[in-house]
Residue, then its C-alpha position, 0 to 999 in steps of 0.5 A: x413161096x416154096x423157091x424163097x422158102x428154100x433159098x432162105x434154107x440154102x442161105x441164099x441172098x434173096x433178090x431186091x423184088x423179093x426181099x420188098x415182097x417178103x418185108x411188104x407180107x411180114x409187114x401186113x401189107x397184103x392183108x391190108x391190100x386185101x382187107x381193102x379189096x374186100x371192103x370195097x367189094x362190101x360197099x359194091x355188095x351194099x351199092x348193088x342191094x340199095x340199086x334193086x331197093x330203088x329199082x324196086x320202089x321205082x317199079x312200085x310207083x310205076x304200078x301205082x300209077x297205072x293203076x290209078x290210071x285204070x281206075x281213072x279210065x273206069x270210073x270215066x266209063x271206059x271199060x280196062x277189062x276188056x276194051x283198054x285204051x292204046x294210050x294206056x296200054x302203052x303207057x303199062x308197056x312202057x313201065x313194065x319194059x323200065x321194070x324189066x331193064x331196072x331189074x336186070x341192071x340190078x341183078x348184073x353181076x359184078x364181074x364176068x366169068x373171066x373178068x380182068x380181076x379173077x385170076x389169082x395173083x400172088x405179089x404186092x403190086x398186082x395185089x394192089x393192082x388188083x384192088x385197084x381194078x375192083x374199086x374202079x370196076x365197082x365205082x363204074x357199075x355203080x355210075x351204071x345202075x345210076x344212071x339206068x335207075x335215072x332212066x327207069x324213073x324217068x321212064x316211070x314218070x313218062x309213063x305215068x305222066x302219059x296215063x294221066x294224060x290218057x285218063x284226062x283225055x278220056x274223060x274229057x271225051x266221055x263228058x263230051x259225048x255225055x253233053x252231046x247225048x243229053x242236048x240230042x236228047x232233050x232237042x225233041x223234048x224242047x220242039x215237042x214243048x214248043x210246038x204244045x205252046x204254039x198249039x195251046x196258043x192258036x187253039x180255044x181253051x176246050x181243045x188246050x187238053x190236046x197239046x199236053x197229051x201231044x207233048x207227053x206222048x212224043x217226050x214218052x217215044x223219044x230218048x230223053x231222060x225222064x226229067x227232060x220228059x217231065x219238063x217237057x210236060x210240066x212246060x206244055x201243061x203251063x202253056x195249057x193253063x196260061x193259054x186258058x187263063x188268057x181265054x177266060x179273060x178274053x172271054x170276060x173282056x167279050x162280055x163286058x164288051x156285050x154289056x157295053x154295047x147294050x148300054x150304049x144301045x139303050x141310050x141311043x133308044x133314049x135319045x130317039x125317044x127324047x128327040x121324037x118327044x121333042x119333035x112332037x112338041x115344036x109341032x105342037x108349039x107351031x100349029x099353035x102359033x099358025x092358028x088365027x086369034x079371036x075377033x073381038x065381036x065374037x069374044x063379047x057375044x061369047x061373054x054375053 
C-alpha cells in the first residue's frame, strides 16, 4: 500500500494487477471476501458447538444405559459393586472409549498452528483463496465430526445393546440356578413324603404317627424352604390319615366278617338240629312199621 501510495504521489501509472487491486478494495470487494470469510468461520463455530452438543447427548444416552444395565445386573442378584460382570464392564468400556473420541473430536481445533489459512495475505485473490481454503476446511471437519458422532452413537447403541444382552443373559442364568436350587431342594422333601406314604401304607393305623414325625424331621435337616417343608408335612399327615381311615374301615369290614360268620355258624347248628330231629323221627316212624299187628283173638279177649 505504502509503494502505491507513493506511485500514486509520484504521478506514476499503476500496473493492471494493481490498478484491479486498488478498484476491487475501493469497491469493497476485500470486505466482503472478509465478511464471508468470517461468516463461514461463524457457521463452523456453531457446527462445532452443535457436535459437542450431540457428543454430549450421545455420551448421556451411553451413561443411561449402563446404568439401567447395572441396575438390571443388581436386581438379577449379581452383585456390580464389587463382582462386575465382563460383559458389562466391557460394555462401560466401550462407551467410555466413544465418550473420550467424541469429546476429543469436538474439542479438535479448526486449523493447526501452522495451517494453510493463517499467514497473512494482502491481495484480492489469495483473500479469496483464502476463504475458499476455510469454507472447504470448515465443511471437511464438519464431515469428520459426522461421521465420528455417527461412530460414537453407533458405538454407544453397541454397548448399550451388549449391556442389555448381558443383563438378559444374567438374569436368565440366576432364574436358572434359582429352579435349579428350589427342585434340588424340594427332591428330598418329595422322597422323604413318599417314603412317609409308603410307610403309612405298610404299617397299622397305631404306628401311623411314626412316618409324620420321619417326614418333619428329614424336611427340618434338609435345605428346603419352609413352604416345601410344610407340604411335605401336610402330604405325610394326609397319607397318615387315609391310611387310618382305611384301617378303621378294614377294621369295620373284619367285624361285619365276624358277624357273618357267627350268623352262618348259628344256621349250620340249626340244620344239624333240624336234620338230627329229623333222623329220630324216620326212626320212629319205622320201628313203628316193623312192630307185628295184633291177632284178632287177643283183640276180642282184651274187649271182653
Amino acid at each position: 500500500m505504502e509503494q502505491q501510495t507513493q506511485e500514486r504521489r509520484a504521478g506514476a501509472k499503476p500496473s493492471r494487477q494493481r490498478l484491479s487491486c486498488l478498484q476491487a478494495r475501493e469497491a469493497g470487494g476485500p470486505t466482503a471476501v472478509v465478511a464471508a470469510a468470517a461468516a463461514a468461520a461463524k457457521a463452523a463455530t456453531a457446527a462445532a458447538a452443535a457436535a459437542v452438543a450431540r457428543a454430549a447427548a450421545a455420551a448421556a444416552v451411553a451413561t443411561a444405559a449402563s446404568a439401567a444395565a447395572a441396575n438390571s445386573a443388581r436386581s438379577a442378584g449379581e452383585d456390580a459393586s464389587c463382582c462386575p460382570s465382563p460383559s458389562a464392564a466391557a460394555a462401560a468400556a466401550t462407551a467410555a472409549a466413544a465418550t473420550a473420541a467424541a469429546a476429543a473430536a469436538a474439542a479438535r481445533p479448526r486449523n493447526g498452528p501452522e495451517g494453510p489459512c493463517r499467514a497473512s495475505f494482502s491481495d484480492r485473490r489469495k483473500l479469496q483463496r483464502r476463504a475458499l481454503c476455510e469454507a472447504a476446511e470448515a465443511a471437511k471437519l464438519e464431515r469428520d465430526r459426522s461421521k465420528e458422532e455417527a461412530a460414537a452413537a453407533a458405538a454407544a447403541a453397541a454397548a448399550a445393546a451388549e449391556a442389555a444382552a448381558a443383563a438378559s443373559s444374567s438374569a436368565d442364568a440366576s432364574a436358572q440356578t434359582q429352579r435349579t436350587v428350589t427342585e434340588t431342594a424340594a427332591q428330598p422333601a418329595a422322597e422323604a413324603a413318599a417314603a412317609a406314604a409308603a410307610a403309612a401304607a405298610s404299617t397299622p393305623p397305631a404306628a401311623a404317627a411314626a412316618p409324620v414325625a420321619a417326614a418333619a424331621s428329614s424336611s427340618a435337616s434338609s435345605p428346603a424352604s419352609p413352604a416345601a417343608a410344610a407340604a411335605a408335612a401336610a402330604a405325610a399327615a394326609a397319607a397318615a390319615g387315609s391310611e387310618c381311615v382305611k384301617a378303621s374301615s378294614n377294621n369295620d369290614d373284619d367285624s361285619a366278617g365276624e358277624q357273618q360268620q357267627q350268623q352262618q355258624q348259628q344256621q349250620r347248628e340249626q340244620q344239624r338240629e333240624q336234620q338230627e330231629q329229623q333222623r329220630q323221627q324216620a326212626s320212629q316212624q319205622q320201628q313203628r312199621v316193623r312192630e307185628p299187628a295184633p291177632q284178632p283173638r287177643q283183640q276180642q279177649q282184651q274187649q271182653q
